[in-house]
N, C-alpha and C positions, 0 to 999 in steps of 0.2 A: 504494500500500500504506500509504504515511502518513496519511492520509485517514482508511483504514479505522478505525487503531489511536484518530485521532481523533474520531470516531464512538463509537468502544466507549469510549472516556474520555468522553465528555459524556455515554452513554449511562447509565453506573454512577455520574456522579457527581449525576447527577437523583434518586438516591434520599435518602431520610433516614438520619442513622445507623443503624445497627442495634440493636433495641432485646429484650430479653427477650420472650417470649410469640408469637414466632414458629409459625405454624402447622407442621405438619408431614404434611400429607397427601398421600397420592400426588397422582403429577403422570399428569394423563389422557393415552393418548397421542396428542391433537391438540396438549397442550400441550408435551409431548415435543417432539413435532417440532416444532415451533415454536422453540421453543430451539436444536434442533440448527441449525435455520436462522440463528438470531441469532448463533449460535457462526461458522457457515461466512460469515456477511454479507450473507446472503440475502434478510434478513425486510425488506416494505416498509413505510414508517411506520405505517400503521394498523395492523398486528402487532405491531409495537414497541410501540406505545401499548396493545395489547392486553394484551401478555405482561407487561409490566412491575409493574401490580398486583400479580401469582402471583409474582414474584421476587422481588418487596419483601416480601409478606406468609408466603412458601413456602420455610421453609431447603431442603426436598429439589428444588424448582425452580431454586433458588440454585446447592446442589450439581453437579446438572447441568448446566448453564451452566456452573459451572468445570471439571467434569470435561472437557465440550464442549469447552472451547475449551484444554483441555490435551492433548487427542488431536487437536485437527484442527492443532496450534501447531507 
C-alpha cells in the first residue's frame, strides 16, 4: 500500500505548478474512467502518460481525480 501512495506522489508531483488559464471543458467519458482508474490504481503507464496532459491542462479533470480519490480513500 506504500508503494501505491508513492506512485501517486511522483505521479502529481511531475506536473508544473498550476498556473491561470486552465481549460475547463468537460471530461469525455473514456477520460472519466480513466481517472476513476488512476484514482483506484489501476491505470497502466501508457494511461498514465495518456491522462496526465487532461489533468495538467483540465481543472474539471483535476476535480475528478480529487473527488476520485476522496470517495475511493
Amino acid at each position: 500500500m506504500e508503494n501505491d501512495f508513492e506512485i501517486l506522489a511522483t505521479f502529481l508531483d511531475s506536473f508544473e505548478p498550476e498556473v491561470s488559464g486552465r481549460s475547463s471543458e468537460p471530461v469525455s467519458d473514456d477520460d472519466a474512467a480513466l481517472i476513476g482508474k488512476l484514482a483506484a490504481g489501476e491505470l497502466s503507464d501508457a494511461d498514465r502518460a495518456r491522462i496526465a496532459p487532461l489533468l495538467a491542462s483540465n481543472e474539471n479533470a483535476m476535480q475528478q481525480l480529487v473527488n476520485a480519490l476522496r470517495t475511493d480513500g
